[in-house]
BAKESE-705111 format. One record per residue (C-alpha): residue in one letter; x, y, z; chain; residue number from 1. Coordinates in nm, 2 decimals. Layout:
<pts>
pt code:A&px:X&py:Y&pz:Z&unit:A&pos:NUM $
...
</pts>
This chain:
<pts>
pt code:X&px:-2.24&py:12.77&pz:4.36&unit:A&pos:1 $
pt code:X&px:-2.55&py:12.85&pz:4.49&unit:A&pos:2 $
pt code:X&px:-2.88&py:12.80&pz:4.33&unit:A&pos:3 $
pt code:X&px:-3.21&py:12.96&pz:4.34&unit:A&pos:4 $
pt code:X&px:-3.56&py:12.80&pz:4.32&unit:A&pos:5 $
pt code:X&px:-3.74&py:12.99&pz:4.12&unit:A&pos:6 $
pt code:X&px:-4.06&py:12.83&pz:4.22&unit:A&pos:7 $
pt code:X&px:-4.01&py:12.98&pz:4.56&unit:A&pos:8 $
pt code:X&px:-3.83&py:13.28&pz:4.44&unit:A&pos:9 $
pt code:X&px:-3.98&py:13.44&pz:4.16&unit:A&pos:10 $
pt code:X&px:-3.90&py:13.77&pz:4.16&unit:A&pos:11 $
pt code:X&px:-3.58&py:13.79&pz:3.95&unit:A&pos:12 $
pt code:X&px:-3.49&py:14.16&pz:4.10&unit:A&pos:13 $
pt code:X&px:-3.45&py:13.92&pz:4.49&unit:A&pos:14 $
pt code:X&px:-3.26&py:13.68&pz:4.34&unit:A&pos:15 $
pt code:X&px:-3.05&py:13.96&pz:4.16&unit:A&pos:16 $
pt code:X&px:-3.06&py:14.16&pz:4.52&unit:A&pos:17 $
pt code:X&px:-2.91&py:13.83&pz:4.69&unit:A&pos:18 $
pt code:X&px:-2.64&py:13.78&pz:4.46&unit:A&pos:19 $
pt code:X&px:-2.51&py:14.12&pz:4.47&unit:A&pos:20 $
pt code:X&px:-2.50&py:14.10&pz:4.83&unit:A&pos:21 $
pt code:X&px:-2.26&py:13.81&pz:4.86&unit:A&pos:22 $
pt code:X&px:-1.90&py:13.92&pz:4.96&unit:A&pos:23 $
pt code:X&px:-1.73&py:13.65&pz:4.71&unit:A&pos:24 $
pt code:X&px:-1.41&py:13.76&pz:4.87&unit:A&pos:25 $
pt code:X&px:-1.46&py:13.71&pz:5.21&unit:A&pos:26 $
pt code:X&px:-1.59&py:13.34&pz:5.13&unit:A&pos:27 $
pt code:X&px:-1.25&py:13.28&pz:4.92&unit:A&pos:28 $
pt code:X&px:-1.05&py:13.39&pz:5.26&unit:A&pos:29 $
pt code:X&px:-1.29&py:13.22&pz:5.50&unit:A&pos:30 $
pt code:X&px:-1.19&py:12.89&pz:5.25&unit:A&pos:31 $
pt code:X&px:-0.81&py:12.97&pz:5.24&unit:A&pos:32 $
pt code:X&px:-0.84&py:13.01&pz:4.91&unit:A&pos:33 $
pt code:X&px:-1.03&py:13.01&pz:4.58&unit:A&pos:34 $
pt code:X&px:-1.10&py:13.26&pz:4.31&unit:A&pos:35 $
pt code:X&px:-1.39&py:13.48&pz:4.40&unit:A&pos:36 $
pt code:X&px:-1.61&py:13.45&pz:4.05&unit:A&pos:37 $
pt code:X&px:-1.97&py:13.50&pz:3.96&unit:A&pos:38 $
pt code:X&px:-1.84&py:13.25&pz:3.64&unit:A&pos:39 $
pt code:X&px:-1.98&py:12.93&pz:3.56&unit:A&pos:40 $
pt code:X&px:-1.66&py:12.83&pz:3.41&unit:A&pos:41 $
pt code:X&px:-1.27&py:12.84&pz:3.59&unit:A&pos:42 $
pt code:X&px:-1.09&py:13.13&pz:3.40&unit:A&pos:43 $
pt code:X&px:-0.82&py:12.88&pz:3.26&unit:A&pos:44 $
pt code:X&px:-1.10&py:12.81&pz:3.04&unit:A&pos:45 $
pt code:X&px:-1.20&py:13.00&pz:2.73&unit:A&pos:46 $
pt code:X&px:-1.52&py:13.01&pz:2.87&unit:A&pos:47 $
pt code:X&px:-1.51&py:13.24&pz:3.15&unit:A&pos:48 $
pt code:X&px:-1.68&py:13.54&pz:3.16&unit:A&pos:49 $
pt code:X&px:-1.67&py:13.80&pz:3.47&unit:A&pos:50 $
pt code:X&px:-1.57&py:14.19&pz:3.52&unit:A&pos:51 $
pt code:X&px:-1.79&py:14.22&pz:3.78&unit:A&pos:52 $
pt code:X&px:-1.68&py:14.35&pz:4.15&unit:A&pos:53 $
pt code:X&px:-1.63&py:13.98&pz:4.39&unit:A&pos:54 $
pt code:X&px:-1.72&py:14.22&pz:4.69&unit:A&pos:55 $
pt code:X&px:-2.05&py:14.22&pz:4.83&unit:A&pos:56 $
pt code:X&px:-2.25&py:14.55&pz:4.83&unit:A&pos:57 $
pt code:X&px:-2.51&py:14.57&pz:5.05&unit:A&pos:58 $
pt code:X&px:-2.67&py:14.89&pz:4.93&unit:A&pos:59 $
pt code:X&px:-2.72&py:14.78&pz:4.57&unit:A&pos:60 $
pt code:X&px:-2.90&py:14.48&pz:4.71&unit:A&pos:61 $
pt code:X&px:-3.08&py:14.70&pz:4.93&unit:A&pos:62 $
pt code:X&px:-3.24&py:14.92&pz:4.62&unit:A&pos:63 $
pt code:X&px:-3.34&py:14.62&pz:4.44&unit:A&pos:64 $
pt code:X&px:-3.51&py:14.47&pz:4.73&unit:A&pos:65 $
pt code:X&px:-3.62&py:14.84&pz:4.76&unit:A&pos:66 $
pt code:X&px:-3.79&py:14.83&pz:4.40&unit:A&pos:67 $
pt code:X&px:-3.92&py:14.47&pz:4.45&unit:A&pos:68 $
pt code:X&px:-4.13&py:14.59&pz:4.68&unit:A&pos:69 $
pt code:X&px:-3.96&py:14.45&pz:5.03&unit:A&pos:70 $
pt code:X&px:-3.95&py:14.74&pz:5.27&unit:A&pos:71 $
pt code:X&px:-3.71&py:14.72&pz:5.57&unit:A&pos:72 $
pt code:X&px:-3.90&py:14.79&pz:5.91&unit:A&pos:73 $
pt code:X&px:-3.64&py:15.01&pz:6.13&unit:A&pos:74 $
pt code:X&px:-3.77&py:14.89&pz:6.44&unit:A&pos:75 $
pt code:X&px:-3.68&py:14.53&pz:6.37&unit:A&pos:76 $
pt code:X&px:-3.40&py:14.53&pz:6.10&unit:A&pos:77 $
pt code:X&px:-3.64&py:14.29&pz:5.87&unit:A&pos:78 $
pt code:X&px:-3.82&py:14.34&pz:5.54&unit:A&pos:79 $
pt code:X&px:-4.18&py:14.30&pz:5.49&unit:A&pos:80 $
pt code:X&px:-4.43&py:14.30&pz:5.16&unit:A&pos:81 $
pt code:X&px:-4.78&py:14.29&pz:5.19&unit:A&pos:82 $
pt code:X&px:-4.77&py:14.18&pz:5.59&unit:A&pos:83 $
pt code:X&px:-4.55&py:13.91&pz:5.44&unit:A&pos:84 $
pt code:X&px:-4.18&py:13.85&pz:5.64&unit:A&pos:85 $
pt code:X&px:-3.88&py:13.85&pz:5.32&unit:A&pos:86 $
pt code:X&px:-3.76&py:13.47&pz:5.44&unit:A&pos:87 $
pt code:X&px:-3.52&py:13.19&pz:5.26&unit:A&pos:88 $
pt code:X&px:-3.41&py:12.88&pz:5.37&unit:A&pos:89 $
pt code:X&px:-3.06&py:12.79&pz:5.28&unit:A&pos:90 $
pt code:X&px:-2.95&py:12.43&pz:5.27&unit:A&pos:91 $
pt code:X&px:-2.63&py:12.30&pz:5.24&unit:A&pos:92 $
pt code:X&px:-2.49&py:11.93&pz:5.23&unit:A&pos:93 $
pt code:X&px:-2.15&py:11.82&pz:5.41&unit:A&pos:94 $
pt code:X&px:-2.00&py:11.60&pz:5.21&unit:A&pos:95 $
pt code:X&px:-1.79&py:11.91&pz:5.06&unit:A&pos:96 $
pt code:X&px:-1.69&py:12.08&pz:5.38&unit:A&pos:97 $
pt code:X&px:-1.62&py:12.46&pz:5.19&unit:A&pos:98 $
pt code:X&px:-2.01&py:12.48&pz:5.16&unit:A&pos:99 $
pt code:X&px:-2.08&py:12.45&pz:5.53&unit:A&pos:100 $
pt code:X&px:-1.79&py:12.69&pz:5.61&unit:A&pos:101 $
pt code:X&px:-1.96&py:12.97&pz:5.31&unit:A&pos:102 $
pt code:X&px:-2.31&py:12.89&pz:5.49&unit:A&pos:103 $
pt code:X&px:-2.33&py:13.09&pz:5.81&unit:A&pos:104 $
pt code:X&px:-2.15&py:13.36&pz:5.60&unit:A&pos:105 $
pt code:X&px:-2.36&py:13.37&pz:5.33&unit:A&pos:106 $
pt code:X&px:-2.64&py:13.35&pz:5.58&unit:A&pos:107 $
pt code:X&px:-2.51&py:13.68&pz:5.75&unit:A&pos:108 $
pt code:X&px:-2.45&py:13.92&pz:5.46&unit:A&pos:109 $
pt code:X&px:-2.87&py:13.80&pz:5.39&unit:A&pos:110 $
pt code:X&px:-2.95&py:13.90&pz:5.71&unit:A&pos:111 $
pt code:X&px:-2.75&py:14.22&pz:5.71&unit:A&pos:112 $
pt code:X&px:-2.99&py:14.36&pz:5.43&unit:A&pos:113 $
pt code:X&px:-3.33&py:14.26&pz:5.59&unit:A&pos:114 $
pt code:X&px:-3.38&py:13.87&pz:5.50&unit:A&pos:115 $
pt code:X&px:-3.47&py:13.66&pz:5.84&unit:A&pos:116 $
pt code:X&px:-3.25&py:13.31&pz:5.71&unit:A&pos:117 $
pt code:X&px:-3.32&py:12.95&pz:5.80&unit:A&pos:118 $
pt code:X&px:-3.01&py:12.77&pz:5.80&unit:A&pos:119 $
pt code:X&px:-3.01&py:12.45&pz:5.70&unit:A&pos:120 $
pt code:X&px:-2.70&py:12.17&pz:5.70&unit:A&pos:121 $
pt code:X&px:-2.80&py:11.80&pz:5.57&unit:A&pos:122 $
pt code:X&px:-2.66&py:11.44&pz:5.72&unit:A&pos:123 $
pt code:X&px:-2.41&py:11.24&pz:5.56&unit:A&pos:124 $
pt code:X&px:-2.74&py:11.09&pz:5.45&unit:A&pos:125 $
pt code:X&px:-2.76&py:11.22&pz:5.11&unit:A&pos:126 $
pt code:X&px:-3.17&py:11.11&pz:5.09&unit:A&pos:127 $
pt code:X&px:-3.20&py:11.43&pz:5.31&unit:A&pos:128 $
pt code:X&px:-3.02&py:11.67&pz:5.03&unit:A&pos:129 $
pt code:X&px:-3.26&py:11.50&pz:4.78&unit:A&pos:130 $
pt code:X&px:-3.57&py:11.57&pz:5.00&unit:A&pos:131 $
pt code:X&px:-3.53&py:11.93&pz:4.99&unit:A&pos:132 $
pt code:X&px:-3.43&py:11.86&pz:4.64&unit:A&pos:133 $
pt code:X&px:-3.78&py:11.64&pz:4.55&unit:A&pos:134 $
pt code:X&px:-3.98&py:11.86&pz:4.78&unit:A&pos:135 $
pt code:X&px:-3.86&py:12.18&pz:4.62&unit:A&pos:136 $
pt code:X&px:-3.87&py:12.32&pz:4.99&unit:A&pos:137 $
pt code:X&px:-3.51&py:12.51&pz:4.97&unit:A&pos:138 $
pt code:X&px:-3.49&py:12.85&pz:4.84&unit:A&pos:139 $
pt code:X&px:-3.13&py:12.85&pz:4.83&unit:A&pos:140 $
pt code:X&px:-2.92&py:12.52&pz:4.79&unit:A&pos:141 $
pt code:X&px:-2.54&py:12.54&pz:4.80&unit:A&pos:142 $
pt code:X&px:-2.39&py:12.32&pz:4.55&unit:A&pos:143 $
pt code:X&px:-2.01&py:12.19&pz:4.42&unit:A&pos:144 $
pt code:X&px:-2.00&py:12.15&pz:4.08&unit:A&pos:145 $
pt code:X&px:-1.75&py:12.01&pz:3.79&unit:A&pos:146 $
pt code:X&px:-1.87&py:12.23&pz:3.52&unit:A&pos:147 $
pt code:X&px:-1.62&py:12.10&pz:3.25&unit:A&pos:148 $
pt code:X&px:-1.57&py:11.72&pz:3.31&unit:A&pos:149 $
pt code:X&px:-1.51&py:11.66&pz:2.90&unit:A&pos:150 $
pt code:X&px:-1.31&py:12.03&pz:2.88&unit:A&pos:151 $
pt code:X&px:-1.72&py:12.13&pz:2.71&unit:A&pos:152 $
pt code:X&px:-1.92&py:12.34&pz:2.89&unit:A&pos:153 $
pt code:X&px:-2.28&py:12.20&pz:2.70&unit:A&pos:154 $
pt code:X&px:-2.36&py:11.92&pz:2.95&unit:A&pos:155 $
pt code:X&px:-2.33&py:12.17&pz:3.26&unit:A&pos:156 $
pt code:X&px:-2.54&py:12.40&pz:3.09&unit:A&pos:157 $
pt code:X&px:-2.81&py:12.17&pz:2.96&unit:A&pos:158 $
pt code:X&px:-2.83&py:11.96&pz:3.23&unit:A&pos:159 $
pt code:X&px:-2.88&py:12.21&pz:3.49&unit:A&pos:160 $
pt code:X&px:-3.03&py:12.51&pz:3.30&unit:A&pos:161 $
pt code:X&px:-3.24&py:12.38&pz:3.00&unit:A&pos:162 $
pt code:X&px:-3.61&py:12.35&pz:3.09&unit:A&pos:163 $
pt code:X&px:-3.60&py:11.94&pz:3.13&unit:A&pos:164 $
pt code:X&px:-3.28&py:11.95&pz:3.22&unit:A&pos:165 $
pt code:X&px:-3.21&py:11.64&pz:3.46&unit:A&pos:166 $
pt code:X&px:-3.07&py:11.83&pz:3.71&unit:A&pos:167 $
pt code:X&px:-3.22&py:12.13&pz:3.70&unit:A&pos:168 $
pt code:X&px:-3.27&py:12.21&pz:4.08&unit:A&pos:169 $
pt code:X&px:-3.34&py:12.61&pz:4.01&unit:A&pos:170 $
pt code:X&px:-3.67&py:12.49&pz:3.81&unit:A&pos:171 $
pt code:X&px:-3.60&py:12.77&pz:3.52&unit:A&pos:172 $
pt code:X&px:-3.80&py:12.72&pz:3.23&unit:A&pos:173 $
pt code:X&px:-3.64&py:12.97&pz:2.99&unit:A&pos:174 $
pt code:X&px:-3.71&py:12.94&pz:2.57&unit:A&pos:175 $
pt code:X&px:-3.47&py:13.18&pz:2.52&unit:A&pos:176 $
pt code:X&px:-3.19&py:12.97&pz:2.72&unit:A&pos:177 $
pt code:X&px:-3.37&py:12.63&pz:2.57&unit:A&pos:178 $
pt code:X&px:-3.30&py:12.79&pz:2.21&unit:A&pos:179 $
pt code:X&px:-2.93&py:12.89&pz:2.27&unit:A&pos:180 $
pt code:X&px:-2.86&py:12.57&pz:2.41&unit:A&pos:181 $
pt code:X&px:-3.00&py:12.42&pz:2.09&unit:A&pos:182 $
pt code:X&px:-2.74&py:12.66&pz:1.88&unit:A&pos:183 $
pt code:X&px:-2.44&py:12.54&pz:2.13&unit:A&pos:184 $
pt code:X&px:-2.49&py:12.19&pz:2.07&unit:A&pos:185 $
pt code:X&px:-2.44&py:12.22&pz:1.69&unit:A&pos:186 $
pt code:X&px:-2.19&py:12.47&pz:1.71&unit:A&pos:187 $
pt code:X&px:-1.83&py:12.42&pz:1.65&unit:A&pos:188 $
pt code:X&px:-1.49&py:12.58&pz:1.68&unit:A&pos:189 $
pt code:X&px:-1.47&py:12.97&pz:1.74&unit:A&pos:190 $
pt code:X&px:-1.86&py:12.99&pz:1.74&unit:A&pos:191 $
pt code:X&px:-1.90&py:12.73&pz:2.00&unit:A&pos:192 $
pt code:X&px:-1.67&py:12.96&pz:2.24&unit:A&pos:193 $
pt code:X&px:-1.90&py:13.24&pz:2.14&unit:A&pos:194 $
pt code:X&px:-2.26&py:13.03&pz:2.14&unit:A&pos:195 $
pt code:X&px:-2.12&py:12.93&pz:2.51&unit:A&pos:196 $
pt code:X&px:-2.06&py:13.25&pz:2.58&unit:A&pos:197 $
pt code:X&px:-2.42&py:13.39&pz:2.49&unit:A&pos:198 $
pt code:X&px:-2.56&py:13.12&pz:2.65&unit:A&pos:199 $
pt code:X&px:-2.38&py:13.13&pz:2.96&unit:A&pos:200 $
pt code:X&px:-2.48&py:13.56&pz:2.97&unit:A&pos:201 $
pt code:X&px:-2.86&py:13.45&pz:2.93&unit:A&pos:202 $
pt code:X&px:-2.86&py:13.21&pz:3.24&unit:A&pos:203 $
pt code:X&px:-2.69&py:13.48&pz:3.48&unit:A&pos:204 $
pt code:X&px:-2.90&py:13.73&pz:3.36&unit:A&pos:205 $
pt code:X&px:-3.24&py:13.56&pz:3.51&unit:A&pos:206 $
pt code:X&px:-2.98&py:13.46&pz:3.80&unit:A&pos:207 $
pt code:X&px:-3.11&py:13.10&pz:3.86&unit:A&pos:208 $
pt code:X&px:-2.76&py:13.04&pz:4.04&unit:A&pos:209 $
pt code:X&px:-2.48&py:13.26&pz:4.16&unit:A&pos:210 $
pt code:X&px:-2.14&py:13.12&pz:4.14&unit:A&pos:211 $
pt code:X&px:-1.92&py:13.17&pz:4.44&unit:A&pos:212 $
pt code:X&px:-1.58&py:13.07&pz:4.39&unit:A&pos:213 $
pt code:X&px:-1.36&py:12.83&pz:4.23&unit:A&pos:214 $
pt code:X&px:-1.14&py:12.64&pz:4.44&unit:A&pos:215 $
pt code:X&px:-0.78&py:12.59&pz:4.43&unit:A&pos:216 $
pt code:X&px:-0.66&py:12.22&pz:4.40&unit:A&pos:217 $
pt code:X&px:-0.35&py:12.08&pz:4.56&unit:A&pos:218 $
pt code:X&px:-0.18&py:11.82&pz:4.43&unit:A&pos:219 $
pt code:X&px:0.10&py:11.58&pz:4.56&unit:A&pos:220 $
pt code:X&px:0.30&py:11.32&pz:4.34&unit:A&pos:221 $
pt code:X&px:0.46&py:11.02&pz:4.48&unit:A&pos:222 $
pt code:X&px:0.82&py:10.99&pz:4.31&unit:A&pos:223 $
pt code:X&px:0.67&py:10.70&pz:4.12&unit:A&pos:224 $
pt code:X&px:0.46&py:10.94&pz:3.91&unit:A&pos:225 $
pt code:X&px:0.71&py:11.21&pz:3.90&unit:A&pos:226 $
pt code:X&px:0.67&py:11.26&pz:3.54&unit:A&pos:227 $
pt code:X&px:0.29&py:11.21&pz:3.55&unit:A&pos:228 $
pt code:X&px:0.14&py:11.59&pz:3.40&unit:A&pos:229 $
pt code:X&px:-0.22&py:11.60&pz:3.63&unit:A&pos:230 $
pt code:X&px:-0.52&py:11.83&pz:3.40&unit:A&pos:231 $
pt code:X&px:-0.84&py:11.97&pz:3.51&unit:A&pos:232 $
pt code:X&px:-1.05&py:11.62&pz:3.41&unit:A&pos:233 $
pt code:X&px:-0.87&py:11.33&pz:3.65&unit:A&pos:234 $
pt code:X&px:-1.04&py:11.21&pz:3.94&unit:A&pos:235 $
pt code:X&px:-0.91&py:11.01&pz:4.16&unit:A&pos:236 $
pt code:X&px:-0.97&py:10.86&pz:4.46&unit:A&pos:237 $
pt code:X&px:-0.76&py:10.89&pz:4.79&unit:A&pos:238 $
pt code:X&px:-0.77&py:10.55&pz:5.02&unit:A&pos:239 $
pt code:X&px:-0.65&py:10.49&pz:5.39&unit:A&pos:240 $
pt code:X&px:-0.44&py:10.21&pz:5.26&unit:A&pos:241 $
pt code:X&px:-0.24&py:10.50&pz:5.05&unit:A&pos:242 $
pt code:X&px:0.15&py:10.35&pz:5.02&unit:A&pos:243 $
pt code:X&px:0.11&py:10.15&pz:5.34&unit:A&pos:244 $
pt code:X&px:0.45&py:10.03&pz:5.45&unit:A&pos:245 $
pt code:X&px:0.53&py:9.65&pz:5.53&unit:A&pos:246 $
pt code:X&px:0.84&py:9.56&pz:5.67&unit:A&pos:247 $
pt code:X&px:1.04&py:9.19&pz:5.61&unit:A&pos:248 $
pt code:X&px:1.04&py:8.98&pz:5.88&unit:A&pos:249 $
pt code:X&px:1.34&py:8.75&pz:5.74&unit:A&pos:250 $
pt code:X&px:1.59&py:8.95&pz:5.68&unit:A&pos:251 $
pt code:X&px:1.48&py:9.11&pz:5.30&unit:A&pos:252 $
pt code:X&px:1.44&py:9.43&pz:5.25&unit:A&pos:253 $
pt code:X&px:1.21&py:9.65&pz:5.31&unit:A&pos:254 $
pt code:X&px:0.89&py:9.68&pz:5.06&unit:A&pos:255 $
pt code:X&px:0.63&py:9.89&pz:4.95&unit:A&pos:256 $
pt code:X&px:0.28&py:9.73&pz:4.96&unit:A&pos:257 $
pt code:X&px:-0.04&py:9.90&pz:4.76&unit:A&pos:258 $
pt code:X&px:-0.30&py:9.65&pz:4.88&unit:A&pos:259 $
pt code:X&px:-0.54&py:9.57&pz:4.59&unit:A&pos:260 $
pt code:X&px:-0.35&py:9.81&pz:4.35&unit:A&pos:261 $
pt code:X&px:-0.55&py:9.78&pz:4.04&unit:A&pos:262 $
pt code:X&px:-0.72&py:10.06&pz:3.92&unit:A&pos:263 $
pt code:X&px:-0.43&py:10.36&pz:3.98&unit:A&pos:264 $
pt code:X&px:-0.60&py:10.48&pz:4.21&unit:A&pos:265 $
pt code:X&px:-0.34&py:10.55&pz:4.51&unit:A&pos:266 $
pt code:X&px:-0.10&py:10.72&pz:4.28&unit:A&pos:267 $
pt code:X&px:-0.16&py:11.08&pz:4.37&unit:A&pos:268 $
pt code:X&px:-0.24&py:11.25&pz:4.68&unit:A&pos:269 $
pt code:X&px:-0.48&py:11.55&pz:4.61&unit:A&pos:270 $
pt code:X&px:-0.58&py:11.81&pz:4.89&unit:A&pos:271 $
pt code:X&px:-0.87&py:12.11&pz:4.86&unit:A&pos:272 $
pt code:X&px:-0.76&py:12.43&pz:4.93&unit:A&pos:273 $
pt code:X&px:-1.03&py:12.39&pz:5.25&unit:A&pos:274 $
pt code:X&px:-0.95&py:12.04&pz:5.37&unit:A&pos:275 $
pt code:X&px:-0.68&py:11.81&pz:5.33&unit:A&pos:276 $
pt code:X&px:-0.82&py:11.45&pz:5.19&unit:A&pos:277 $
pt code:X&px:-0.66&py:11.16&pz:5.39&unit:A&pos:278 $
pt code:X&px:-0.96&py:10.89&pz:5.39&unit:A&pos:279 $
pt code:X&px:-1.17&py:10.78&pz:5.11&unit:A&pos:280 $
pt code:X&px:-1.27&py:11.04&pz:4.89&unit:A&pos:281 $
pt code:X&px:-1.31&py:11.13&pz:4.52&unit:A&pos:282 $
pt code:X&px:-1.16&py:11.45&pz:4.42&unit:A&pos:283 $
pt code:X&px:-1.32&py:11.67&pz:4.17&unit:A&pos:284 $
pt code:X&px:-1.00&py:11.88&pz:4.01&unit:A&pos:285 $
pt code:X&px:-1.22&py:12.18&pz:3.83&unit:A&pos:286 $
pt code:X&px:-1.46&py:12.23&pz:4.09&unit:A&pos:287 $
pt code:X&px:-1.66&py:12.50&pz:4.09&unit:A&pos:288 $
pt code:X&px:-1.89&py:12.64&pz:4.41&unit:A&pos:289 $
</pts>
């Protein structure tokens, strides 16, 4: 996913504009797979909403920059309002490798409507990420996100869309959004599906984040958990001492060694559909980006 600062970005019509743009599709192939979505939520869940086209089109985003204001000058292929260059600085982190291989695309379907785009790719250092985060000086941050870690959608969405939400990068401050959030937490059953869905409408509409895709997940069992069934809330996490082999020296047979084997840990081998995980790493099964 991808989300907006609306401190910097204000104009709801831009942030609409640079949605519409994205080619969700292309980003799916450029990751070898994934299901282009503008949803918050995987569509194995009964909270996924989307009918909308996952291509990019370039002259809808073009009239709403249009009516925004943001005229394109011919002569050098960039928009302008009020002597002011139509600018955004996207920032993404590499500790999930698909949002540095959806930047420079991302980037380029911008720039193919008129924005001029500052490209930005963090260090392994994450205080870097949380500058831009603390300084609010990103327009456009590219995230990974488990949206359903319980199988509930209501901590996603309060926590990243309620007005003091803890992680609410995009800065929305919405009473409308604040109030249906109050309804979801309360709500049970068939109504919670439907107070999730309201909710869920309300946040795209002001567009604080656009959804890009949600990855496919890979998973490898060992014939020690062949009867283990994995779901959509497991993490685990993958280590370079995964079944290492040691081999008798006095004649017994060989054995299998799991150094320090104590939390289940090294049971399953889990890939991303963007980059196999062999070292260290925790996996995040219903990821969405």
């Amino acid at each position: 996913m991808m989300f907006h600062n609306l401190n910097r970005i204000s104009d709801v019509k831009v942030r609409k504009a640079i949605d519409v743009a994205i080619d969700r599709i292309a980003l799916s192939q450029a990751l070898a797979g994934g299901k282009a979505t503008r949803s918050l939520f995987p569509d194995y869940s009964p909270y996924f909403i989307d009918e909308s086209d996952a291509h990019g089109d370039a002259d809808a985003a073009a009239a709403l920059l249009d009516d925004a204001g943001w005229i394109l000058n011919s002569d050098d292929g960039k928009r302008y309002k009020d002597g002011k260059e139509l600018t955004v600085t996207l920032v993404a982190y590499p500790h999930r490798p698909g949002l540095g291989i959806m930047q420079p695309l991302i980037a380029e379907q911008l720039e193919d409507i008129g924005f001029t785009v500052n490209s930005v790719l963090t260090g392994m250092d994450w205080s870097e990420t949380q500058a831009y985060l603390d300084d609010e000086t990103f327009d456009l941050m590219l995230w990974a996100q488990h949206t359903l870690p319980a199988g509930d959608p209501l901590w996603f969405l309060s926590s990243f869309f309620q007005s003091d939400g803890g992680n609410n990068h995009a800065n929305i401050a919405s009473a409308d959004i604040d109030n249906k959030l109050d309804d979801l937490s309360i709500a049970e059953g068939d109504e919670r599906v439907a107070q999730a869905k309201a909710t869920h409408e309300a946040i795209l509409d002001l567009q604080p984040v656009s959804n890009l895709v949600t990855p496919y997940w890979h998973v490898g069992l060992s014939d020690r958990m062949a009867d283990y069934q994995p779901y959509g809330a497991d993490y685990y996490v993958i280590r370079p001492d995964l079944f290492v082999k040691q081999i008798a020296t006095d004649g017994e047979e060989e054995v299998d060694v799991l150094e320090d084997d104590t939390s289940g840990s090294n049971k399953l081998l889990l890939s991303s559909s963007w980059a196999l995980l062999t070292a260290a790493a925790v996996v995040l099964p219903s990821l969405v980006m």
